[in-house]
N, CA, C and O atoms as a DFTB+ gen file, in Angstrom:
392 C
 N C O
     1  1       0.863      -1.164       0.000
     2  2       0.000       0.000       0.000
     3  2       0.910       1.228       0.000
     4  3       1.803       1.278       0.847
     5  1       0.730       2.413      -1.049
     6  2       1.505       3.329      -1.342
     7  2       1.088       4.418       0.079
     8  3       0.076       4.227       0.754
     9  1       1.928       5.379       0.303
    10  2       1.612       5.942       1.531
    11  2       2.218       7.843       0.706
    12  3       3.213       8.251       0.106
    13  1       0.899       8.440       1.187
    14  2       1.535      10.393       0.724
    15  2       0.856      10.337       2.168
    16  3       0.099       9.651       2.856
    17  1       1.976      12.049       2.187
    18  2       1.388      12.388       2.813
    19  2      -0.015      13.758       2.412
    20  3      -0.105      14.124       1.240
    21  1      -0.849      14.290       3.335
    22  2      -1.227      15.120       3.002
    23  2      -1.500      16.605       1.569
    24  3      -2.382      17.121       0.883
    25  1       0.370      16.694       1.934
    26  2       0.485      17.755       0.733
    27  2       0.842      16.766      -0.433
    28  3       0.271      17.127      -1.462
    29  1       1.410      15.920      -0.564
    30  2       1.857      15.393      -1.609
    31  2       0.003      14.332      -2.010
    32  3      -0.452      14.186      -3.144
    33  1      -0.419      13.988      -1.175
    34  2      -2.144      13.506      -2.124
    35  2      -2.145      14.690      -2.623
    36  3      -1.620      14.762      -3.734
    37  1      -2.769      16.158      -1.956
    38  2      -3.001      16.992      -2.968
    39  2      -2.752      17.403      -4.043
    40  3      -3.373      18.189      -4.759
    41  1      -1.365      16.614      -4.262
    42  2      -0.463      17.536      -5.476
    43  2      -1.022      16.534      -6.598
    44  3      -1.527      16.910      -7.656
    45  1      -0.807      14.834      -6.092
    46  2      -0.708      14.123      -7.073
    47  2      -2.674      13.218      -7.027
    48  3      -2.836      12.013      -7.222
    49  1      -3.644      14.053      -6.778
    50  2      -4.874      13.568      -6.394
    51  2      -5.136      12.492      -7.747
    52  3      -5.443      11.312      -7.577
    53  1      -5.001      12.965      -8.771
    54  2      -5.503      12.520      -9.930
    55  2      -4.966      10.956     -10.079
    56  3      -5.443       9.828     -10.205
    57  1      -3.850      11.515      -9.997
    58  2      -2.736       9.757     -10.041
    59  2      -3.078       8.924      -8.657
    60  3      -2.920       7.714      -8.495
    61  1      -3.542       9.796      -7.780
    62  2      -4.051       8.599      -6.476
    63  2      -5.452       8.017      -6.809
    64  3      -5.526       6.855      -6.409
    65  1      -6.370       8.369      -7.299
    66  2      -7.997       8.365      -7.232
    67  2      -7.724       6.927      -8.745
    68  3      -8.315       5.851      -8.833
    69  1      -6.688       7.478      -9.662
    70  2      -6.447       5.971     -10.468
    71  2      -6.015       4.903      -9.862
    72  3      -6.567       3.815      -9.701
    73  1      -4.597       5.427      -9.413
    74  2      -4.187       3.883      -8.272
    75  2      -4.845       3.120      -7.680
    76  3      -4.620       1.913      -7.591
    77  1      -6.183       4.001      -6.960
    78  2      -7.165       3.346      -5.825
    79  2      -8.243       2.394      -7.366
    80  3      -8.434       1.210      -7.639
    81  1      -8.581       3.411      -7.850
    82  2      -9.550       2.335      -9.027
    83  2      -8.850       1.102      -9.694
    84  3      -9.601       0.159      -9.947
    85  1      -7.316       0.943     -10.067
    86  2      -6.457      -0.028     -10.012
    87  2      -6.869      -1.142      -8.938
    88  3      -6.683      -2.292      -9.335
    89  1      -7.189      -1.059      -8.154
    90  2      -7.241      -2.221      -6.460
    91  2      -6.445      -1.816      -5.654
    92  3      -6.276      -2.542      -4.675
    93  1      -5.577      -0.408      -5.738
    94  2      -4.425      -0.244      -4.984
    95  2      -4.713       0.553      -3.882
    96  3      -4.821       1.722      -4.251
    97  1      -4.872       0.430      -2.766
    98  2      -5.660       1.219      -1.696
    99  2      -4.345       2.386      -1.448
   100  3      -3.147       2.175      -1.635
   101  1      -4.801       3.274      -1.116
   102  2      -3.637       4.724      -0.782
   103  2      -3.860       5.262       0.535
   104  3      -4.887       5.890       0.795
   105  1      -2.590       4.962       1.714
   106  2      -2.781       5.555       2.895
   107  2      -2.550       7.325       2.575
   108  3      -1.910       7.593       1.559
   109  1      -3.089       8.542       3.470
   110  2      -3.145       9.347       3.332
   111  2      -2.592       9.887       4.946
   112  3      -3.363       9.697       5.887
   113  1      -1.074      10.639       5.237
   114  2      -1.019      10.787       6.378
   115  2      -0.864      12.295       6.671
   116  3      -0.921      13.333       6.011
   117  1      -0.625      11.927       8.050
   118  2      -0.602      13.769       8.505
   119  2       0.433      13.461       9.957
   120  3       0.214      12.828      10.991
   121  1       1.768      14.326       9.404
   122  2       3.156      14.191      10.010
   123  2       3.320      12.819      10.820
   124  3       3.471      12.491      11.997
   125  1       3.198      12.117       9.438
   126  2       3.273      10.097       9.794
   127  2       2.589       9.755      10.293
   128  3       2.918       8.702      10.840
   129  1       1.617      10.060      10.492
   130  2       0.011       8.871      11.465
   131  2      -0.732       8.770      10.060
   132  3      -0.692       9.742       9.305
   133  1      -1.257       7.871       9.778
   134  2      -2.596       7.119       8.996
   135  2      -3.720       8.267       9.397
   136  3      -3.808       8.664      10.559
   137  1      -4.430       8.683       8.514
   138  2      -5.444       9.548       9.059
   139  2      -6.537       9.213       7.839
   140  3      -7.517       9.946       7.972
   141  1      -6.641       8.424       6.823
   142  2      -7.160       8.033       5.346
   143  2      -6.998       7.139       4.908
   144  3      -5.934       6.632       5.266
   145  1      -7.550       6.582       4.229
   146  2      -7.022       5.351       2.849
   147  2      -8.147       5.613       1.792
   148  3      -9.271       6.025       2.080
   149  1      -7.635       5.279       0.348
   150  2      -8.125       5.840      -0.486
   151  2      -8.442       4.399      -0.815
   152  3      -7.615       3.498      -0.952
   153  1      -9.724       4.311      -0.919
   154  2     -10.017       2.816      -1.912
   155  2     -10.935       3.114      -3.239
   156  3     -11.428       4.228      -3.417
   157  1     -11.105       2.145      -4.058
   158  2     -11.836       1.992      -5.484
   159  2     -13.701       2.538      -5.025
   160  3     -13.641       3.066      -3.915
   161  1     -14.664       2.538      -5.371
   162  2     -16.027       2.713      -5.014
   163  2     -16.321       1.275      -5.229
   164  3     -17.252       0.822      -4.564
   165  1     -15.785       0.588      -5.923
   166  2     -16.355      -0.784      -5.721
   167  2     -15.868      -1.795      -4.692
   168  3     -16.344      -2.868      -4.321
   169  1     -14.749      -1.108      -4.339
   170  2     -13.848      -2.016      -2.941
   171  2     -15.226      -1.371      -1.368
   172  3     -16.015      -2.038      -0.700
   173  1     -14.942      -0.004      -1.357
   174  2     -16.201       0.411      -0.710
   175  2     -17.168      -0.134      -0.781
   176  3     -17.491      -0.763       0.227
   177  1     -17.954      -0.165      -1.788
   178  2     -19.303      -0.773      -1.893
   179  2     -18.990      -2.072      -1.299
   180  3     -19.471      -2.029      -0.166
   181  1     -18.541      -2.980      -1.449
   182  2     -18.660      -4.392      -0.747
   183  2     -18.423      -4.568       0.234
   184  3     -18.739      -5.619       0.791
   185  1     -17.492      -3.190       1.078
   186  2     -17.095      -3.457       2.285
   187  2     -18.738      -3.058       3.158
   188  3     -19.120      -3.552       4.219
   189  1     -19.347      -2.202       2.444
   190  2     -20.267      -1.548       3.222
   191  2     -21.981      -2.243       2.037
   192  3     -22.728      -1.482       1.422
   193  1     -22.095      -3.553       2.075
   194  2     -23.219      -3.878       1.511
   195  2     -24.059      -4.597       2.586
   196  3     -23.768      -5.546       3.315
   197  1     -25.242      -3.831       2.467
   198  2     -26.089      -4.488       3.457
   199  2     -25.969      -5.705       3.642
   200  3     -25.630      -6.423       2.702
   201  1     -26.289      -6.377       5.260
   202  2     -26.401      -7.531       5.263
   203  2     -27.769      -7.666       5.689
   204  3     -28.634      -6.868       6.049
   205  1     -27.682      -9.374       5.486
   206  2     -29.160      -9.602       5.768
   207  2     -29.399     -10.024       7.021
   208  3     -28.704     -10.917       7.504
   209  1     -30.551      -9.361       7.811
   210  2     -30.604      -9.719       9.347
   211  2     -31.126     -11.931       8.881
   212  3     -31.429     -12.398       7.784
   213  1     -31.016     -12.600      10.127
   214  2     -31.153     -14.185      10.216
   215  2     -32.162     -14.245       9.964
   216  3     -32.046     -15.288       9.321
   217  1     -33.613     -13.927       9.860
   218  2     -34.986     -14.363       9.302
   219  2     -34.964     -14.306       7.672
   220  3     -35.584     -15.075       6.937
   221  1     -34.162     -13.289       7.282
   222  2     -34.278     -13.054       5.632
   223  2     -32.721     -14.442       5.027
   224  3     -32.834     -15.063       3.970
   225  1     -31.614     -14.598       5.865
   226  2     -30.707     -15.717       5.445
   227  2     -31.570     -16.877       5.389
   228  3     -31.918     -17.434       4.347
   229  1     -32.001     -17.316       6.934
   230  2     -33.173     -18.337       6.443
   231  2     -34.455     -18.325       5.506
   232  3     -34.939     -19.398       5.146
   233  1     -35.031     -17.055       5.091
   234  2     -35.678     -17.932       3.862
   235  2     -35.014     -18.271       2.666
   236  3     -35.260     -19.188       1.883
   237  1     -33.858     -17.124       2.624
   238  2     -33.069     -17.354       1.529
   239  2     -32.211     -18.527       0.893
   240  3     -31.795     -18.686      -0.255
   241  1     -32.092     -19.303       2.064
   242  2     -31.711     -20.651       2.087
   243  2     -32.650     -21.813       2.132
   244  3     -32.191     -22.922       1.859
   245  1     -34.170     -21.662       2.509
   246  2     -35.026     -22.609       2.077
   247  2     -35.546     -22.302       0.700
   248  3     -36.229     -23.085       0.040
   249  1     -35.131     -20.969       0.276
   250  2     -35.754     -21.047      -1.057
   251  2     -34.656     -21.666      -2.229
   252  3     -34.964     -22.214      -3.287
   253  1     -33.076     -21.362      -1.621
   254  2     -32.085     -22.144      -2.393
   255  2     -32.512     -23.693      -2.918
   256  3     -32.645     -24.088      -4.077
   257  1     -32.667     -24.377      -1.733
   258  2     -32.664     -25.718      -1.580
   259  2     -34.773     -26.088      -2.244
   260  3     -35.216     -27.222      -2.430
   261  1     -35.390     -25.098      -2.392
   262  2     -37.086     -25.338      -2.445
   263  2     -37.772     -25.868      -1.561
   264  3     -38.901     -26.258      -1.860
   265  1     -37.285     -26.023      -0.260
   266  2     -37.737     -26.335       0.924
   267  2     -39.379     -25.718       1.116
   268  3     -40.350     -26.325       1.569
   269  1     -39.298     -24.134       0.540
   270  2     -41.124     -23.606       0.894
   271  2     -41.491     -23.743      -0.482
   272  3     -42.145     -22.833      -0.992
   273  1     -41.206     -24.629      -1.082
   274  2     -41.994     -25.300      -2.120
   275  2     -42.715     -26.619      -2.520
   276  3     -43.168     -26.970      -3.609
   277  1     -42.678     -27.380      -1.050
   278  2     -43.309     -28.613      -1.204
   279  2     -43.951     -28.934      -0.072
   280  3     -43.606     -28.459       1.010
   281  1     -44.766     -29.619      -0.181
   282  2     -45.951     -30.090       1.029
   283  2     -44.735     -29.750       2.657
   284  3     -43.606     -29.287       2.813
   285  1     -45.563     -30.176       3.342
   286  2     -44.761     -30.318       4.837
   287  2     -44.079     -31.273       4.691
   288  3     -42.885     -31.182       4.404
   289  1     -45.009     -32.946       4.945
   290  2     -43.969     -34.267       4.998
   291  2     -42.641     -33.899       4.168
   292  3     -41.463     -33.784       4.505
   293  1     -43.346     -33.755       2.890
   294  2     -41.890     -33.547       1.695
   295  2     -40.608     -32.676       2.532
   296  3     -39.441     -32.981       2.778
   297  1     -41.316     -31.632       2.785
   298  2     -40.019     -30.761       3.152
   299  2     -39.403     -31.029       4.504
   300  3     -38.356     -30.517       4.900
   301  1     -40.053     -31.763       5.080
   302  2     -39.018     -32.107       6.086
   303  2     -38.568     -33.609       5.910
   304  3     -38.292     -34.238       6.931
   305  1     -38.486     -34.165       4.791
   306  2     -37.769     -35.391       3.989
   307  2     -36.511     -34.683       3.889
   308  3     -35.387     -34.800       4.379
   309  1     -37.254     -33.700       2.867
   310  2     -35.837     -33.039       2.100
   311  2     -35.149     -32.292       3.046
   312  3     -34.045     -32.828       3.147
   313  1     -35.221     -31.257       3.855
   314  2     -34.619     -31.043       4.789
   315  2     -33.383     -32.067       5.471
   316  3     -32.173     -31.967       5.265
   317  1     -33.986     -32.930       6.219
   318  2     -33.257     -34.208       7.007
   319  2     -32.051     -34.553       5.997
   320  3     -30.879     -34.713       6.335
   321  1     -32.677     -34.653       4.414
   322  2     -31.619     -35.177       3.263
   323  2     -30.386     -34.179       3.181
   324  3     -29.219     -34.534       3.017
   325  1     -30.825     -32.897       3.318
   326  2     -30.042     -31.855       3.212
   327  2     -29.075     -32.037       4.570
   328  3     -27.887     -32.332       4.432
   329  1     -29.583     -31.869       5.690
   330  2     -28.913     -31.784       6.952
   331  2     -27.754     -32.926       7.056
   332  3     -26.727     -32.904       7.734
   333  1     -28.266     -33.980       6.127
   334  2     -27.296     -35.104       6.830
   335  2     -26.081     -35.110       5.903
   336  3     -25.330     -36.084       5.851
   337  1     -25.906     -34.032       5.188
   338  2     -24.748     -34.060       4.386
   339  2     -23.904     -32.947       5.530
   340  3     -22.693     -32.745       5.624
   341  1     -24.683     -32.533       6.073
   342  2     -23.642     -30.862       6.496
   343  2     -23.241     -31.082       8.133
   344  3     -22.383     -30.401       8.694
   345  1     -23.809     -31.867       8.614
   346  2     -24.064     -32.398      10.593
   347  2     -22.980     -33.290      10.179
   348  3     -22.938     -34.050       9.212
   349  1     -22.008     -33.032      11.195
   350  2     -20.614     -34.063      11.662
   351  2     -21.369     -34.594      12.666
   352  3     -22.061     -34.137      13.576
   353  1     -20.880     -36.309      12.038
   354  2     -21.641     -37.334      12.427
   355  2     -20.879     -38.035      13.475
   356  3     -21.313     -39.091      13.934
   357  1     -19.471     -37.381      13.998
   358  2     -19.090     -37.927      15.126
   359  2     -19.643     -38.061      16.412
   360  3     -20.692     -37.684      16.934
   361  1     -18.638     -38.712      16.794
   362  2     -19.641     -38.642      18.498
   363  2     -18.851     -37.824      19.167
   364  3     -19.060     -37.778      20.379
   365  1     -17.702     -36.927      18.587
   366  2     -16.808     -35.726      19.374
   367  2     -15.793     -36.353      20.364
   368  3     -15.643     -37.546      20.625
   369  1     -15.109     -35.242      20.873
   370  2     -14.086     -35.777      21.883
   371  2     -14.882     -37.028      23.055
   372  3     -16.060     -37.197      23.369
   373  1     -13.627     -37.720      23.457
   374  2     -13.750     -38.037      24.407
   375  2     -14.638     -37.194      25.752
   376  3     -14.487     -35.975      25.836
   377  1     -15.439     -37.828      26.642
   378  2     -15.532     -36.899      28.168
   379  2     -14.195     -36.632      28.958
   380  3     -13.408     -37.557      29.154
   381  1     -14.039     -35.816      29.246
   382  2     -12.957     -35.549      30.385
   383  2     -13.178     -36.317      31.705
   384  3     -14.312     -36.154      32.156
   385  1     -12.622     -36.866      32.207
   386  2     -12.538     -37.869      33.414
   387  2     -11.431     -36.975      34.535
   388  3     -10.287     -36.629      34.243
   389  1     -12.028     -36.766      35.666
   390  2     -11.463     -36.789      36.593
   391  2     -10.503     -37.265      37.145
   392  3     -10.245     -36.959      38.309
């Protein structure tokens, strides 16, 4: 990561605002402390894309698999079918013994 300081971003803004659209993030300081970084709008955007609160992941994942697309019995067939690929089927550590 390339590092200006202050006066020198100002001088060379144009050639920093490309670097950053490159993937090249640009620290920006003030008498050697980090006070900036210059990133792409699309490096931004992903850092800052909504997430989805857990009620909207779970439907989003029964609708992956079509889980709210088939009777009840069915979907909790298919479910169980699904689960038993992803559930570690060990029986885990040992108990700890005294």
């Amino acid at each position: 990561m390339t590092q200006y300081s202050i006066a020198q971003a100002r001088d060379r803004f144009t050639q920093l605002v490309h670097e950053a659209e490159q993937g090249n993030a640009v620290e920006v300081t003030r008498r050697g402390q980090r006070v900036a970084v210059l990133v792409s709008a699309e490096e931004y955007d992903r850092w800052h894309k909504p997430k989805q609160d857990f009620w909207q992941s779970v439907l989003a994942w029964r609708e992956k698999f079509g889980l709210d697309t088939r009777d009840e019995d069915d979907g909790d067939r298919e479910f169980e079918a699904i689960m038993d690929n992803v559930r570690d089927k060990s029986p885990g550590p040992e108990p700890f013994e005294w």
